[in-house]
C-alpha positions as CSV (number, residue, x, y, z in Angstrom):
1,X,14.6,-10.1,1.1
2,X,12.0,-9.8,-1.8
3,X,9.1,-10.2,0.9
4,X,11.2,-6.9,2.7
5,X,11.5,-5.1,-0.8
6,X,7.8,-6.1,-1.8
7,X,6.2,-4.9,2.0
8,X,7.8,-2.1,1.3
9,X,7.0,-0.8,-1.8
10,X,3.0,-1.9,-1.3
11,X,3.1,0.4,1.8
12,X,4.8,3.1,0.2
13,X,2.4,3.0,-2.2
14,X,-0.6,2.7,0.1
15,X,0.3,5.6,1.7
16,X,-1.0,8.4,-0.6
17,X,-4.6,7.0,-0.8
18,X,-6.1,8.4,1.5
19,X,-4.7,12.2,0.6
20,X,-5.6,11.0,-2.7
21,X,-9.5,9.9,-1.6
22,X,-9.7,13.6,1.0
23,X,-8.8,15.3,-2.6
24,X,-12.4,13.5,-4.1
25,X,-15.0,15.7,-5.8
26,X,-17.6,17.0,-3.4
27,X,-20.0,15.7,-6.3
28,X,-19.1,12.5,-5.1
29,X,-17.6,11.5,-8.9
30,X,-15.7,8.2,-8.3
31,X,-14.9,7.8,-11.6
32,X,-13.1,11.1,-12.0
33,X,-11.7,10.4,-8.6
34,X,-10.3,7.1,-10.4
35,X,-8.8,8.8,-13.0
36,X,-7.3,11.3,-10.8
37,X,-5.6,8.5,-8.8
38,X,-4.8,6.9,-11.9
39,X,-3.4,10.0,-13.5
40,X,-0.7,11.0,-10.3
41,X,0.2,6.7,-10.7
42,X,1.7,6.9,-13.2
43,X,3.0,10.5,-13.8
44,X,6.9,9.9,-14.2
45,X,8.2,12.9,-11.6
46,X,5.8,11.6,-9.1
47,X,6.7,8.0,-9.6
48,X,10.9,9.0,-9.2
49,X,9.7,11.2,-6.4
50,X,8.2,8.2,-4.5
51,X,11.0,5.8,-5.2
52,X,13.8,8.0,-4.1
53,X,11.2,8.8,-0.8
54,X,11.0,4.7,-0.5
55,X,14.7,4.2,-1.0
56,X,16.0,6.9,1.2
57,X,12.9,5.6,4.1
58,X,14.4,1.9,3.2
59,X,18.1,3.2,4.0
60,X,17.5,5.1,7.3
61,X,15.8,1.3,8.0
62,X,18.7,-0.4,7.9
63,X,20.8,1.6,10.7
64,X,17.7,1.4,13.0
65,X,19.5,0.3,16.2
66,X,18.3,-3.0,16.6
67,X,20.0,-3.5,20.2
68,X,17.3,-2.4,22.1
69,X,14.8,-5.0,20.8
70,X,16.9,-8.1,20.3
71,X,18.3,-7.3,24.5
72,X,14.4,-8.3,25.0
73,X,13.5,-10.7,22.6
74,X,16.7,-12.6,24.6
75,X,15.4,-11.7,27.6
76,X,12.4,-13.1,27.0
77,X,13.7,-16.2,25.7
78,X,16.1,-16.7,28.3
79,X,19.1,-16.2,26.4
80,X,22.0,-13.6,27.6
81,X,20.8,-10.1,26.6
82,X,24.7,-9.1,26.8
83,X,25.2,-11.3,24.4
84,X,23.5,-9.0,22.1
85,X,25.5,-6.4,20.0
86,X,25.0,-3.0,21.2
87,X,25.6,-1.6,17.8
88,X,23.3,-4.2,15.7
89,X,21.6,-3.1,12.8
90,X,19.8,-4.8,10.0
91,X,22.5,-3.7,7.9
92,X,24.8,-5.4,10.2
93,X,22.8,-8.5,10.3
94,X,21.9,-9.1,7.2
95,X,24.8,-7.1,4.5
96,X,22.4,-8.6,1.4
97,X,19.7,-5.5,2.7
98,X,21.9,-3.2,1.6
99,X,20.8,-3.5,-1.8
100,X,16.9,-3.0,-0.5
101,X,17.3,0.9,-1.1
102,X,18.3,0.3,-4.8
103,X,15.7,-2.5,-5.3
104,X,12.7,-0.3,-4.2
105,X,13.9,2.4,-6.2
106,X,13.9,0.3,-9.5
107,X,10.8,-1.5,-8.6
108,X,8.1,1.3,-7.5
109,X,7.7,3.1,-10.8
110,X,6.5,0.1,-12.5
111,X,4.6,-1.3,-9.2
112,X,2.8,2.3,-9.3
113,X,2.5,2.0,-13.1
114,X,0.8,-1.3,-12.6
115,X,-1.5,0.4,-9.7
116,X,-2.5,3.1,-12.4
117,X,-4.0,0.6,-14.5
118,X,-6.0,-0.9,-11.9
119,X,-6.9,2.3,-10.7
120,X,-8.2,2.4,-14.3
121,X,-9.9,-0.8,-14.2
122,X,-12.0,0.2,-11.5
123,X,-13.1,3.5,-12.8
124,X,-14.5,1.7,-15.9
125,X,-16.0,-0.7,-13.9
126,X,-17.9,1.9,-11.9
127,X,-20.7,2.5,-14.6
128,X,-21.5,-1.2,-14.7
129,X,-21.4,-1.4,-11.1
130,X,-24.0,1.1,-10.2
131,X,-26.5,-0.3,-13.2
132,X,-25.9,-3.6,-11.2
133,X,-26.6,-2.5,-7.6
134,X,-29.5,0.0,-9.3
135,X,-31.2,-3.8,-10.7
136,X,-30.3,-5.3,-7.6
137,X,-32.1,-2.5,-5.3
138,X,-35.4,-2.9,-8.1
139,X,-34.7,-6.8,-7.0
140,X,-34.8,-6.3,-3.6
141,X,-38.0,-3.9,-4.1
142,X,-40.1,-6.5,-6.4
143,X,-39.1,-9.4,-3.4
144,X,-40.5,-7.5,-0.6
145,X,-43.5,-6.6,-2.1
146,X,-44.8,-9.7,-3.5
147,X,-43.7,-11.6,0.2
148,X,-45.9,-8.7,2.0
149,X,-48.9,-10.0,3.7
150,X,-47.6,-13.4,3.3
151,X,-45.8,-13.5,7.4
């Protein structure tokens, strides 16, 4: 169940990126893009508004009919697929789910909390990053011109 509550949560939090990345200065500033990710992470009403989005996405998940699927997963095993429940659900298969919905909602204002910060890491990282591709590039440069002529 924690795998179920953690997919979750990391997908639900996933999700924004890319509006997040479309919304990027035209300047092409990745570190103020960082901190504008970083910034809507970990403001409180957005983090309760994705929780309660996650949670209500997590309960209309556990009354998807399941019938339909299990029928041809027995099928295809070569089981009875009348043996299957008509009205199965994960709910109805598993009644520990049922406190998924709760779970996410606990969990994914700290789990977006934590993706602020790293969010944060990476824009101060940015700065070093481009002095190290810069002296990598002037690397590159100084290597092919002291191999020219030589093959």
């Amino acid at each position: 169940m924690r795998a179920l509550i953690v997919s979750a949560s990391l997908f639900a939090l996933g999700a924004p990126l890319p509006a997040l990345a479309a919304d990027r200065a035209p300047d092409g500033d990745v570190e103020a893009t960082t901190a504008e990710v970083e910034a809507r992470l970990s403001d409180p009403a957005t983090q309760d508004a994705m929780a309660d989005g996650m949670a209500a996405a997590s309960e209309a998940l556990l009354d998807l009919p399941l019938a339909p699927m299990m029928k041809a997963i027995a099928r295809a095993s070569g089981d009875d697929p009348e043996a299957v429940d008509p009205r199965m659900t994960l709910r109805r298969m598993s009644p520990e789910a049922a406190a998924v919905p709760d779970e996410v909602r606990a969990k994914v204002p700290a789990m977006m909390g934590a993706m602020a910060g790293m969010a944060g890491g990476m824009g101060a990282m940015i700065p070093a990053m481009k002095e190290m591709a810069a002296r990598m590039a002037e690397a590159v440069a100084k290597a092919e011109a002291s191999t020219r002529g030589r093959y």
